[in-house]
C-alpha positions in Angstrom: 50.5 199.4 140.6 52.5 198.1 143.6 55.6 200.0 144.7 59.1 198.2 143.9 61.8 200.5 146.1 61.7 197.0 148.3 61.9 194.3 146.0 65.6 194.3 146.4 65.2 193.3 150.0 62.0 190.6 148.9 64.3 188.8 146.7 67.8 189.2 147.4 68.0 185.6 148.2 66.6 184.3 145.1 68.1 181.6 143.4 66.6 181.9 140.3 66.0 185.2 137.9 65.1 185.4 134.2 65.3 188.6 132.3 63.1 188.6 129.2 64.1 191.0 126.2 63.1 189.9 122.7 66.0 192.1 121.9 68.1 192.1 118.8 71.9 193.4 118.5 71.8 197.0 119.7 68.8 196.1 121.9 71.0 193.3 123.3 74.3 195.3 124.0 72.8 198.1 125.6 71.3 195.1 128.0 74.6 193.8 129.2 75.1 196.6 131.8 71.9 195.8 133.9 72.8 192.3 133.5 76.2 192.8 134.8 74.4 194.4 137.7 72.1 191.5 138.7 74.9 189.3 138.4 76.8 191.4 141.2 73.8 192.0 143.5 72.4 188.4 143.2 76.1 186.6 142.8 74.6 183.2 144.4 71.7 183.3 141.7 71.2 181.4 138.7 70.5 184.6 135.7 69.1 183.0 132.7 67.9 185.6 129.9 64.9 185.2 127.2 65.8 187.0 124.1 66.3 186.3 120.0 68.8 184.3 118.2 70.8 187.4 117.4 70.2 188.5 121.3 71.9 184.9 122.0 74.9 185.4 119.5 75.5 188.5 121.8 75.4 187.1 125.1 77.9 184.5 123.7 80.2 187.3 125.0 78.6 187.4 128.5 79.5 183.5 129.6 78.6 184.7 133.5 74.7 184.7 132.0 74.0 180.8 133.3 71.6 180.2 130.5 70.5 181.8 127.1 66.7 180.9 125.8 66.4 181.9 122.0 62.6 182.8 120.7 62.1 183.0 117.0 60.5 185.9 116.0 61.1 185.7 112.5 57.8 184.3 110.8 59.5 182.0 108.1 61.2 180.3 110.4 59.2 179.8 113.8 57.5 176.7 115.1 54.7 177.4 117.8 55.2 173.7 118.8 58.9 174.9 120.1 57.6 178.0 121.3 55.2 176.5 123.6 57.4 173.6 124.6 60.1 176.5 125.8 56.9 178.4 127.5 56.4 175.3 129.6 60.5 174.4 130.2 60.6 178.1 131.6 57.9 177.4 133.7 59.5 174.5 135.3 62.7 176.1 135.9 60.7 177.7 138.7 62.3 181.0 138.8 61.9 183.7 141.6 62.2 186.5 139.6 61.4 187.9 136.8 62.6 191.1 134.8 61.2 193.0 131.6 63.3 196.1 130.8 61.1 197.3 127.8 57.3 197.0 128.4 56.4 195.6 124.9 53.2 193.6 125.0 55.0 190.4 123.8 57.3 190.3 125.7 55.0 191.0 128.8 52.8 188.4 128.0 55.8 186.1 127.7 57.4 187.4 131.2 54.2 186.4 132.8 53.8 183.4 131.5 57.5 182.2 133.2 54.7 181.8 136.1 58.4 183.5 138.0 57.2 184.4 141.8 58.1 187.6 141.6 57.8 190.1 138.2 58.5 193.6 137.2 58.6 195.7 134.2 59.2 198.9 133.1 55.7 200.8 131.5 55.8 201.6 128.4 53.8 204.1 126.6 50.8 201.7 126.1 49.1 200.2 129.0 46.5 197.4 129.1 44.2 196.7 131.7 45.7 193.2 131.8 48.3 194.6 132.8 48.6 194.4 136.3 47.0 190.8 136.0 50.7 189.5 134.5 52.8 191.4 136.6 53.0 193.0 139.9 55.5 195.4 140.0 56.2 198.2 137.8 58.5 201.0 137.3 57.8 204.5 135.6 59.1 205.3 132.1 62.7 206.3 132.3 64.1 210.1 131.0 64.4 209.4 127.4 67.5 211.6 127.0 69.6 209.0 129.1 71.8 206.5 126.8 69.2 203.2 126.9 71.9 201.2 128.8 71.7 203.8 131.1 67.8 203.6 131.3 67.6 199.9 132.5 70.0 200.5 135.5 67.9 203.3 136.8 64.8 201.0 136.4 67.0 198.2 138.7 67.8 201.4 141.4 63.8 202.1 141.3 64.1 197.8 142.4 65.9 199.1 145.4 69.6 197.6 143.7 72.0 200.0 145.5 73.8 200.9 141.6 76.4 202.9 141.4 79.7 203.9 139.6 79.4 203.6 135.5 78.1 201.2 133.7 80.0 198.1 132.6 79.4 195.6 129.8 82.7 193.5 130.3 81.9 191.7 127.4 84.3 188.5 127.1 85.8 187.7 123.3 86.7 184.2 122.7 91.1 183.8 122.5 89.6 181.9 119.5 87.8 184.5 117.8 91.1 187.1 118.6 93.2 185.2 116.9 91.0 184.8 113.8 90.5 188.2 114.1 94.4 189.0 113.8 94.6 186.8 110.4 92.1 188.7 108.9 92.8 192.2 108.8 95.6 194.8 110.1 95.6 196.3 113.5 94.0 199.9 113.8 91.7 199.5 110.4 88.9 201.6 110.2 85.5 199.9 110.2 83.1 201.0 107.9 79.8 199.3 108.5 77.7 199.9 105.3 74.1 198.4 106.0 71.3 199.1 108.6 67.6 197.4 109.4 66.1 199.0 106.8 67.3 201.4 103.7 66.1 204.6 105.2 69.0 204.3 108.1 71.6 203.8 105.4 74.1 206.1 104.1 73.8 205.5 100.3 76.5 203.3 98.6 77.6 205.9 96.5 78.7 209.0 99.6 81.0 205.5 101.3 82.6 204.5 97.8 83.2 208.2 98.0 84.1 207.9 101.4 86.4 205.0 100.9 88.5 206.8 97.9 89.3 209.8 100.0 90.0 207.4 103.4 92.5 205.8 101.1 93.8 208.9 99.7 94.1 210.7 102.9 95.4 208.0 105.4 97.7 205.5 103.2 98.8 204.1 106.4 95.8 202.8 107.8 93.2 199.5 106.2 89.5 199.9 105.6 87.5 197.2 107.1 83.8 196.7 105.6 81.4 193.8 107.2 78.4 192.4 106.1 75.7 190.1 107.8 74.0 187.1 106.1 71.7 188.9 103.8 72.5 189.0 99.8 71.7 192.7 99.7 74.1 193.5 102.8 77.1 191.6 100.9 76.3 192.7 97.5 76.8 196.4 98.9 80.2 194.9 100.3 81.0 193.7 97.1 80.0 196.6 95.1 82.0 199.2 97.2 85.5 197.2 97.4 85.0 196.7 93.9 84.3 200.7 93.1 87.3 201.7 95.7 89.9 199.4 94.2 91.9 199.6 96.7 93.9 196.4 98.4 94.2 198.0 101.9 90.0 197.3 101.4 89.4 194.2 103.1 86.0 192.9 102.8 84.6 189.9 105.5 81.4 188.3 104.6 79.1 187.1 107.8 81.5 186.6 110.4 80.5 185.2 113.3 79.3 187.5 116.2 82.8 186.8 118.5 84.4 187.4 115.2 82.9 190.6 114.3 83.5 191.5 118.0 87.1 190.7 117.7 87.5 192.9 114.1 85.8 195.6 116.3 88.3 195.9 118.7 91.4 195.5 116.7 90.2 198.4 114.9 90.9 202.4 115.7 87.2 203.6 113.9 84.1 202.6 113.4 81.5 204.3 111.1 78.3 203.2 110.2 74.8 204.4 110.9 71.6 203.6 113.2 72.6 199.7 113.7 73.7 197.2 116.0 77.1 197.1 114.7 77.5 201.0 115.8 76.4 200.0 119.7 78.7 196.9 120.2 81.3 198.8 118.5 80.6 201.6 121.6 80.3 198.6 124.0 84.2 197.6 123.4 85.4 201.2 123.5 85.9 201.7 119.7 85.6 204.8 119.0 82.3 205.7 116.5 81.1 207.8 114.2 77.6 207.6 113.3 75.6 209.5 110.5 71.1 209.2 112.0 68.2 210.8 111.0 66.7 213.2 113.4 63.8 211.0 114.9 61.6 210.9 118.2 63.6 209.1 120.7 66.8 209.2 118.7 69.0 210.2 121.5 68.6 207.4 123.8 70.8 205.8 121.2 73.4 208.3 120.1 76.6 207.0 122.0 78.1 209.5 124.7 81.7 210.8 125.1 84.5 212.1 123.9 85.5 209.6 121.4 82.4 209.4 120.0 80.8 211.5 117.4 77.5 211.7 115.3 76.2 213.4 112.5 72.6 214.0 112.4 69.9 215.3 109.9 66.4 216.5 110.0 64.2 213.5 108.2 61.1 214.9 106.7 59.5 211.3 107.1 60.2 210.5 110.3 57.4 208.7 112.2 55.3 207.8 109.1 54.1 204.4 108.1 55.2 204.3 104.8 58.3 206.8 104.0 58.4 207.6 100.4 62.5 206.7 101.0 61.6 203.2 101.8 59.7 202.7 98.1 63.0 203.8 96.8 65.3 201.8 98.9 67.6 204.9 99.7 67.6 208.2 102.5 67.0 211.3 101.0 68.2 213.1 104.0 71.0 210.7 104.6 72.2 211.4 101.3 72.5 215.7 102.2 75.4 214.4 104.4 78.7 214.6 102.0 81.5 212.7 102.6 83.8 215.5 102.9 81.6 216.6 106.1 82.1 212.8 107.5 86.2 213.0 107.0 86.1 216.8 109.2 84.9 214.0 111.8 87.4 211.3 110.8 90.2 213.8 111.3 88.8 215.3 114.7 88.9 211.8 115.9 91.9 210.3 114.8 94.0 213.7 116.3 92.6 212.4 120.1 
């Protein structure tokens, strides 16, 4: 494993980097800070960035990334004919560096493949002994405890990047997607975002219906905001909670796009949702967030940090195993053992700053 303290002063004059990050919306935002940081230590270089088609919608927002490459991971609807061919355009674009902020196996594999002059990457807690074969460089696993945005930046100061001051994601919103945004719904709403990944990282529908009535009850003055993505079982839980709320300060946007959703995000005063991506570009545009997550390993390298930010956690009984009980029945038992009442104590404590 070859030191990287000097690769700063190897490459400084590169032309050409590529970060590669199979990422999807959280794992995209909390990106955007080391990206803004190769962009100002390599301002005369080309930064192109290999990630999903959801990574891509993000960095829509980030127009000083030169070039976005979008890998489908999804099974249904990848080609390996396109794959290869954009294995083989990445490998012509010649680039000096390469980055790889995660470690995964695919994405190693990938990153090596750019054939990029120079390569490093974070370990991760599996090692191959192919390894070292794809990439020269590497950087020890970061302190788990620090925000994941946070993470990647130390990894570039391990590079030799002289980092410092906070982080910045100086994500860019379309005028465009503003003023859709502003015809849509009121100005200081409260988000609610009522879907996650995967059932057991969802609040059930019935604690936000409750949720909504007392939001209503309690704050006349303000407009609820509820989003869904593309999927029917995201906007049939959309549906079914304007519908059980009744209320016509509910306003309820299907799929926007992701410079819309941004926009909504910052026109509103709250967000609440749970362990999503919605929750960390909601952080990344300084709206404050409250977010209800079960207690798992690694969980607080995701929590957002500050004073205008607030979480409610709970032990999860099933945490770490293959095949949680919760996820047969499509709800969180834990979850659940948060009431609503306990969720509006933080509503209130957040709306006083």
């Amino acid at each position: 494993m070859s030191s990287t303290t000097e690769l700063y002063s190897l490459t400084v004059g590169a032309r050409r980097l590529v970060v590669v990050d199979l990422g999807f919306l959280g794992d995209t935002v909390h990106l955007v800070p080391a990206l803004w940081e190769l962009r100002q230590h390599y301002p005369e270089a080309q930064i192109d960035v290999v990630t999903t088609p959801l990574g891509a919608a993000v960095l829509t927002l980030t127009p000083w990334i030169h070039r976005v490459w979008a890998i489908e991971l999804d099974k249904a609807r990848r080609s390996t004919w396109a794959q290869i061919r954009t294995v083989w355009a990445l490998r012509r674009a010649r680039f000096d560096l390469a980055l790889n902020f995660t470690g995964a196996d695919r994405t190693l594999i990938l990153m090596g493949l750019t054939g990029a002059r120079h390569g490093v990457a974070r370990v991760s807690d599996r090692w191959h002994f192919w390894n070292p074969w794809l990439i020269r460089h590497w950087v020890p696993q970061p302190d788990r405890l620090q925000p994941v945005y946070e993470q990647r930046r130390v990894m570039l100061k391990e590079c030799g990047l002289p980092i410092a001051g906070p982080a910045r994601f100086n994500l860019e919103i379309p005028e465009e997607a503003n003023r859709w945004a502003a015809k849509k719904i009121p100005a200081q709403s409260i988000h609610l975002s009522l879907s996650a990944s995967t059932p057991i990282k969802e609040w059930p529908l019935h604690r936000w219906i409750e949720l909504g009535r007392q939001l209503t009850a309690e704050f006349p003055e303000l407009a609820i905001v509820v989003t869904s993505g593309a999927s029917t079982r995201e906007q049939e839980r959309v549906r079914d909670f304007s519908l059980a709320v009744g209320d016509g300060r509910v306003f309820s946007i299907l799929q926007p796009s992701l410079p819309q959703f941004a926009a909504l995000l910052m026109r509103c005063r709250l967000h609440i949702g749970c362990d999503s991506g919605p929750l960390h570009l909601a952080m990344a545009l300084d709206t404050p967030t409250i977010a209800l997550f079960r207690q798992y390993f690694g969980m607080e390298e995701w929590l957002p940090r500050g004073r205008h930010h607030g979480h409610l956690t709970v032990a999860c009984a099933c945490a770490g195993q293959r095949k949680p009980p919760c996820l047969e029945r499509s709800t969180s038992d834990c979850l659940n053992s948060i009431s609503a009442p306990i969720v509006m104590n933080s509503v209130r404590q957040l709306l006083a700053l």
